[in-house]
C-alpha positions in Angstrom: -96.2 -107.8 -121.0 -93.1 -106.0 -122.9 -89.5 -107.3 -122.1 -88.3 -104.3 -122.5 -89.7 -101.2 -120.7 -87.8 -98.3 -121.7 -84.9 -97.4 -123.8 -82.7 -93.9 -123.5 -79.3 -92.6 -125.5 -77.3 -90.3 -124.2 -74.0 -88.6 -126.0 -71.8 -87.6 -123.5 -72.9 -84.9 -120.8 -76.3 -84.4 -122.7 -79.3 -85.0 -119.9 -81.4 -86.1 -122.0 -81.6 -89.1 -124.8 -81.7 -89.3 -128.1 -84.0 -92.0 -128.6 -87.8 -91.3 -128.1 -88.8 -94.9 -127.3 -92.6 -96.5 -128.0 -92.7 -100.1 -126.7 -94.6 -100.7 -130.1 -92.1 -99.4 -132.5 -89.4 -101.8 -133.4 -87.5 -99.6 -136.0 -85.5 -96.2 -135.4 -83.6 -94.0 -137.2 -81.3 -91.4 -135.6 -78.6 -88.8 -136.5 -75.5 -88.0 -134.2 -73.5 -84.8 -134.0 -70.2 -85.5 -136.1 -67.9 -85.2 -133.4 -69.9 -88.1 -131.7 -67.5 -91.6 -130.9 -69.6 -92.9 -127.9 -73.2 -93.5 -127.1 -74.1 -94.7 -123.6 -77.7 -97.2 -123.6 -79.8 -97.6 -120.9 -82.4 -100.4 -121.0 -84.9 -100.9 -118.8 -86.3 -104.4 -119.0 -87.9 -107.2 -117.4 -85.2 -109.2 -115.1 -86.5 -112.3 -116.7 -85.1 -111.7 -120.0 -81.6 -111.2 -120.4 -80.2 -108.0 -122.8 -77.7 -108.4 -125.6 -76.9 -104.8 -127.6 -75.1 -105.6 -130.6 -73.8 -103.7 -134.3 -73.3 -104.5 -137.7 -69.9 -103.3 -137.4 -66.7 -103.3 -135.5 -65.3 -99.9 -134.0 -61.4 -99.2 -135.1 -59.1 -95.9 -134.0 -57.5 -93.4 -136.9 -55.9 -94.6 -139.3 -56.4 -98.6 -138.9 -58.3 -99.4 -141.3 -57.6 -103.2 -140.2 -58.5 -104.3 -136.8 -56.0 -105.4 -134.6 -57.3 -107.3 -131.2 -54.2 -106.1 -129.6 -55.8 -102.8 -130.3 -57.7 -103.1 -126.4 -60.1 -99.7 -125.6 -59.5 -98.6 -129.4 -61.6 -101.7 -130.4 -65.4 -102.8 -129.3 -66.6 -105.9 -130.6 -70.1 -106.4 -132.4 -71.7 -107.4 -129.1 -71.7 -103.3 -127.2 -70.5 -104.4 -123.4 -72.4 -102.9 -120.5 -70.6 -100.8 -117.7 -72.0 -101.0 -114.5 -70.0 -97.6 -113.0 -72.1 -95.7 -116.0 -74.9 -97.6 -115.0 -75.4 -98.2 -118.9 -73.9 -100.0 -122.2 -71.2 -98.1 -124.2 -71.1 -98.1 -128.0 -67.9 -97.0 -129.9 -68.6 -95.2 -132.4 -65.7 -95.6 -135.9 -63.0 -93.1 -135.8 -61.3 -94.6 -138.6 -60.0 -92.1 -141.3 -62.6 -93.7 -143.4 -65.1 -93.4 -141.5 -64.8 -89.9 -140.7 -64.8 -88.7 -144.2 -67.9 -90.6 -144.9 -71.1 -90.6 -143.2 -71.1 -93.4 -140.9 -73.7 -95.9 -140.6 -74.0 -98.0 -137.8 -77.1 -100.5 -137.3 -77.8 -101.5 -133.3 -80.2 -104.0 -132.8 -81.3 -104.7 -128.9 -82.5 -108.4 -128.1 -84.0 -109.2 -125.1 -84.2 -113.3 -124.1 -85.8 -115.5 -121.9 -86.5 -119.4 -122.9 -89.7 -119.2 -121.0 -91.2 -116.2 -122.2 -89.5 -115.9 -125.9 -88.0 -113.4 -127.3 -88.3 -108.9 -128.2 -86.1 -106.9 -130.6 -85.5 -103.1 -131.5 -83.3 -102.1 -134.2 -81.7 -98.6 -134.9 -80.0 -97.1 -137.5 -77.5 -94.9 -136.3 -76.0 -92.4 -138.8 -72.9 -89.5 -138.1 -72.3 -87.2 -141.2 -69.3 -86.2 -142.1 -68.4 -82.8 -142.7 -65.8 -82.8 -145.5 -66.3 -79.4 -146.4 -65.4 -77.9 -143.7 -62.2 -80.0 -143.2 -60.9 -79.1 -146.8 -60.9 -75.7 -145.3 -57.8 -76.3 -143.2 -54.5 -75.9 -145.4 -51.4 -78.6 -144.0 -48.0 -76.7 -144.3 -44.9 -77.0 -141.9 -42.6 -74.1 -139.9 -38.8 -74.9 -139.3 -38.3 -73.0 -136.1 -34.5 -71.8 -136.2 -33.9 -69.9 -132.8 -35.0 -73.7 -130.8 -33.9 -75.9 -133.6 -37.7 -77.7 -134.2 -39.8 -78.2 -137.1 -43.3 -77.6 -136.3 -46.5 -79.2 -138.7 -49.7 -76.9 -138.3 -53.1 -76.9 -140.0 -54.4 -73.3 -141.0 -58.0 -72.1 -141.9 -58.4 -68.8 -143.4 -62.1 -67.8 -144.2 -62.7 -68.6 -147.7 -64.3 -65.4 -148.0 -60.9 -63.2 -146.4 -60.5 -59.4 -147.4 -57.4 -58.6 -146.3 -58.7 -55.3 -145.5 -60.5 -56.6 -142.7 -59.2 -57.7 -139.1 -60.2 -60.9 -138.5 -59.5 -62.7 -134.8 -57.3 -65.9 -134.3 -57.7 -68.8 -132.3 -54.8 -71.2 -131.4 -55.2 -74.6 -130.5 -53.3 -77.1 -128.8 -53.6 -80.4 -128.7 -53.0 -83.2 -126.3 -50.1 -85.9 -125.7 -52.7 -88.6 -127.5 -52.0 -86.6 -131.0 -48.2 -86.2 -131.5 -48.2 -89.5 -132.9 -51.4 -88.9 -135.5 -51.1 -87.0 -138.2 -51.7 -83.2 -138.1 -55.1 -83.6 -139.9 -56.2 -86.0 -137.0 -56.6 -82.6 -135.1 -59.9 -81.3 -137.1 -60.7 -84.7 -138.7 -61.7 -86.7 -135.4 -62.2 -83.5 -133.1 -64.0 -80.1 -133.3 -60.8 -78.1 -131.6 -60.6 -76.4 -134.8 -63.9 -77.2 -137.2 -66.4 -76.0 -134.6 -64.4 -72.6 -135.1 -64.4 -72.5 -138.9 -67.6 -74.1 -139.6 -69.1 -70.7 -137.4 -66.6 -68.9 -139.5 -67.9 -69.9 -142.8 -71.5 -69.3 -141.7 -70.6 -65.9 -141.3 -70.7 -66.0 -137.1 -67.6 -65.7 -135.5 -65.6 -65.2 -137.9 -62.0 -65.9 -137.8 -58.5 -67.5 -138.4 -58.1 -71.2 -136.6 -54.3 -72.1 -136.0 -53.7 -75.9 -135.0 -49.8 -76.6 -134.7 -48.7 -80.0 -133.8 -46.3 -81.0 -131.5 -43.9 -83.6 -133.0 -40.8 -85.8 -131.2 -38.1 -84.1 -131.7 -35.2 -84.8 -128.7 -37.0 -88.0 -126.8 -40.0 -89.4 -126.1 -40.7 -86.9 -123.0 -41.1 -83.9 -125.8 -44.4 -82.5 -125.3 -45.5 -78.9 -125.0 -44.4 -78.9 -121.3 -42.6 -80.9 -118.8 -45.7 -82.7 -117.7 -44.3 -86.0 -119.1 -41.1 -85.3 -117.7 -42.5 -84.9 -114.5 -44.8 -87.6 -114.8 -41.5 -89.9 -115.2 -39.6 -88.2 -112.0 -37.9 -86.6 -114.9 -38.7 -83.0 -113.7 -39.9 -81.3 -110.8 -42.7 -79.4 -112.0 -45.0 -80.2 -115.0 -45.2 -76.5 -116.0 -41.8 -75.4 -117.8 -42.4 -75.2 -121.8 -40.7 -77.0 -123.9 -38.6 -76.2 -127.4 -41.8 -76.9 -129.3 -44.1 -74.8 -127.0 -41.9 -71.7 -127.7 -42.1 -72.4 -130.8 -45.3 -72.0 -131.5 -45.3 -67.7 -130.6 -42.4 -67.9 -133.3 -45.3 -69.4 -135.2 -48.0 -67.4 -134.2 -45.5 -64.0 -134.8 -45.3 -65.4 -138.9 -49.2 -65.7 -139.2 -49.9 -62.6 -137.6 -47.1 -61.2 -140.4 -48.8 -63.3 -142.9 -52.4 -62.1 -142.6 -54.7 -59.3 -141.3 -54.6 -60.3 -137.0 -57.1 -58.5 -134.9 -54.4 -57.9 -132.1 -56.7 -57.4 -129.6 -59.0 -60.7 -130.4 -55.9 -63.0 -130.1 -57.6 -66.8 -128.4 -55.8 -69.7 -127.2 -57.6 -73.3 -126.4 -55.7 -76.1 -125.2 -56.9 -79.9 -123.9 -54.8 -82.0 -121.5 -50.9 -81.6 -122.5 -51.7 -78.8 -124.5 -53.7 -77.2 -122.0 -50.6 -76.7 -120.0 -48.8 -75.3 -122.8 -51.8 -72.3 -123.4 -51.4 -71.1 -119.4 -47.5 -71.2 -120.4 -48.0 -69.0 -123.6 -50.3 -66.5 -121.9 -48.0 -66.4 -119.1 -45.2 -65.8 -120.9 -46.8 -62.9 -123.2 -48.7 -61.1 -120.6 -51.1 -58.1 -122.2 -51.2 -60.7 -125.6 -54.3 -62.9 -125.7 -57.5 -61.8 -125.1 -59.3 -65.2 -123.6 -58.3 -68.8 -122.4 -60.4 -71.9 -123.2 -58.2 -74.5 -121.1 -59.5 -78.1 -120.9 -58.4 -81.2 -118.4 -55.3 -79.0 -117.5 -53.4 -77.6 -114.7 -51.2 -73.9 -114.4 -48.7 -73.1 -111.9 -49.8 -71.9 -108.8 -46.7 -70.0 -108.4 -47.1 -67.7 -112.0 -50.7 -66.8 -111.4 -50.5 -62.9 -111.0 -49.4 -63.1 -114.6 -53.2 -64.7 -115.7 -54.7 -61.5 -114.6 -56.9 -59.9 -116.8 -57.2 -62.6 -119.1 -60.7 -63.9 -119.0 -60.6 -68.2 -118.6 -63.3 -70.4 -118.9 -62.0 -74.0 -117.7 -63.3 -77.2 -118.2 -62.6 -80.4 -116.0 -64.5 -84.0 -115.2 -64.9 -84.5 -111.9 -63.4 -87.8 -112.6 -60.7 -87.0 -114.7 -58.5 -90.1 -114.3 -55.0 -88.6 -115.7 -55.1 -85.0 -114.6 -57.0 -85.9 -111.1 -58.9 -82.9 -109.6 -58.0 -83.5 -106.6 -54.3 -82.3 -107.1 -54.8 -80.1 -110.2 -58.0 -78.1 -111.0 -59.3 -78.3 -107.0 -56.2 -76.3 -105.3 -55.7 -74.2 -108.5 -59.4 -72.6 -108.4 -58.6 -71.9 -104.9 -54.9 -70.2 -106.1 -57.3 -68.3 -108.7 -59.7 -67.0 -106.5 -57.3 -65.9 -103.6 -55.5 -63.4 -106.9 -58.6 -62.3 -108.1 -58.3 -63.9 -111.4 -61.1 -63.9 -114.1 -62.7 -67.3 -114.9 -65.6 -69.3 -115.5 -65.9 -72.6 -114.3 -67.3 -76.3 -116.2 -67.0 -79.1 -113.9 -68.5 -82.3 -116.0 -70.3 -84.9 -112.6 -68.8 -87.9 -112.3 -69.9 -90.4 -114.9 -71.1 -87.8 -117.3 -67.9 -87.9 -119.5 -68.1 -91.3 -120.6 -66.0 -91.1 -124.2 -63.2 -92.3 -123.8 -63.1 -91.1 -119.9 -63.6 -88.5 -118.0 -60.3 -86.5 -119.1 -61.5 -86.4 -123.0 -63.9 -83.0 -121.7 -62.9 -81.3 -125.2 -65.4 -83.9 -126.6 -68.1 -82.2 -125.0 -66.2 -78.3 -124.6 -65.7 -77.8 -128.2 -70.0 -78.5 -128.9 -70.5 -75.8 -126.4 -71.8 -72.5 -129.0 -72.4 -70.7 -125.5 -68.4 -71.2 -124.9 -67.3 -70.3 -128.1 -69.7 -67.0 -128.7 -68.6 -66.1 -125.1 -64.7 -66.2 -126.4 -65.6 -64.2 -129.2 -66.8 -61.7 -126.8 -63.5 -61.3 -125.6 -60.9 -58.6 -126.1 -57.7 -56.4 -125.0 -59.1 -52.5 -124.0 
């Protein structure tokens, strides 16, 4: 009789695992998508035995290439812990600089125990390729915004193949709260919000131009995008106005589209969490402008709706988004969309699906999504 039964591995919101398990094979090798930083392990087993999941290697966040135990969620030990409310074991996966523009191996061995009946082992060799290439692609470079007194870093990538005599559409990108205080390359080095775009670009699908500006400190700590930090302090009363930086960025977007060949009426904006927000804001702000909305974990004023009309959405949310809760942001707002007749498709992740980091990091998932992005694409002003 085996100890253990059955073995599945599961990247966040996929139904089905990774892993084909045979109760005879003791060795596996497996590939992850780059943009993978959490597994979640289910074992079923024998009760008589008692599991332990553990790596050759530490997990570390961007940039520290030490390990600090004062680190907390950044950090997972050798020995993978098990959480019950995911009804599974969750392995960190590096997202150390390093180990980002490396492939990243990664050797799990499961042991299952008993001092009656002895002892069972699997081991698997976990590998997550890096994709150098298409990072290169992105060009670093910095805007001084006069008229609101802000300086504002952004990433650019421009197809390596661009003929000015062609149009070419535009997709902006704004990040979350989590990345004003990483460098600007953490934006396409440890997340696809702008290398799922260019690496389709480069294969000749989808082409286009990917703008990532980042939103740096520049009065206090509550900068952001929008007020949402403001208001989350009792700072504000609403989480919605935009901020110096946020108007920045169509000061931005108005020297790019000088710079190179814009198709006007292809003009996209995607935004996670914070930055989220800030892409309702912008289309809001420039009604008749941009020609689709990819908003993720975020929330738009209920009272500036009219001005989404004719701008086609599709919105992503967890069900149990811990930060931006449903229950007071995307629930009432759907309901505020469909009573103005607004044009959106809807992603609601189940509870316990998003399991890396939690369920407000839905742009780890949103951004895989080749449906989503060919459906932007599809997109445009009449």
């Amino acid at each position: 009789m085996s100890a253990i039964n059955g073995v599945q591995i599961y990247i966040n919101q996929s139904p089905d695992s990774i892993l084909d398990f045979d109760q005879k094979k003791r060795h596996y090798n497996i590939e992850v998508p780059r943009d993978c930083f959490g597994l979640r392990i289910h074992v079923d087993y024998d009760p008589a035995y008692y599991i332990r999941i553990t790596t050759d290697r530490d997990a570390g966040r961007y940039l520290c290439e030490d390990l600090d135990p004062e680190m907390g969620d950044y950090i997972a030990g050798t020995e993978v812990p098990y959480y019950e409310y995911y009804d599974g074991y969750l392995l960190r996966l590096d997202k150390r600089r390093s180990c980002l523009r490396d492939d990243l191996h990664v050797k799990i061995t499961i042991s299952a125990g008993s001092y009656e009946l002895g002892n069972e082992s699997y081991e698997i060799d976990l590998v997550r390729k890096a994709d150098a290439k298409t990072q290169s692609l992105f060009k670093m470079d910095s805007y001084q915004d006069e008229e609101f007194n802000v300086r504002l870093p952004y990433a650019l990538y421009v197809p390596s193949d661009y003929d000015p005599k062609k149009k070419y559409p535009i997709v902006i990108g704004l990040h979350g709260t989590g990345e004003m205080i990483e460098p600007i390359e953490a934006m396409w080095e440890k997340m696809e919000m702008g290398t799922a775009w260019a690496r389709d670009s480069e294969e000749g699908h989808n082409q286009c131009i990917v703008l990532i500006p980042q939103c740096i400190k520049h009065y206090d700590d509550e900068d952001n995008w929008v007020s949402l930090v403001q208001f989350i302090n009792k700072h504000s009363n609403s989480p919605f106005w935009p901020l110096p930086q946020l108007k920045a960025v169509w000061n931005l977007l108005n020297k790019i589209r000088a710079e190179y060949s814009i198709d006007e009426k292809r003009m996209y904006l995607t935004g996670m969490s914070s930055g989220g927000f800030g892409i309702y804001v912008l289309a809001m702000d420039h009604p008749h402008t941009f020609a689709g909305l990819v908003p993720i974990s975020a929330a738009a004023n209920p009272d500036r709706v009219e001005e989404l009309k004719g701008i086609p959405m599709w919105i992503f949310h967890s069900d149990d988004d811990p930060l931006i809760v449903p229950e007071w942001s995307i629930n009432p707002l759907l309901g505020v969309f469909d009573r103005a007749g607004l044009d959106y498709k809807f992603t609601r992740y189940p509870k316990g699906q998003i399991f890396w980091q939690s369920g407000h990091f839905a742009w780890e998932v949103c951004y895989h999504n080749k449906e989503m992005r060919d459906w932007l694409f599809a997109q445009h002003l009449d």
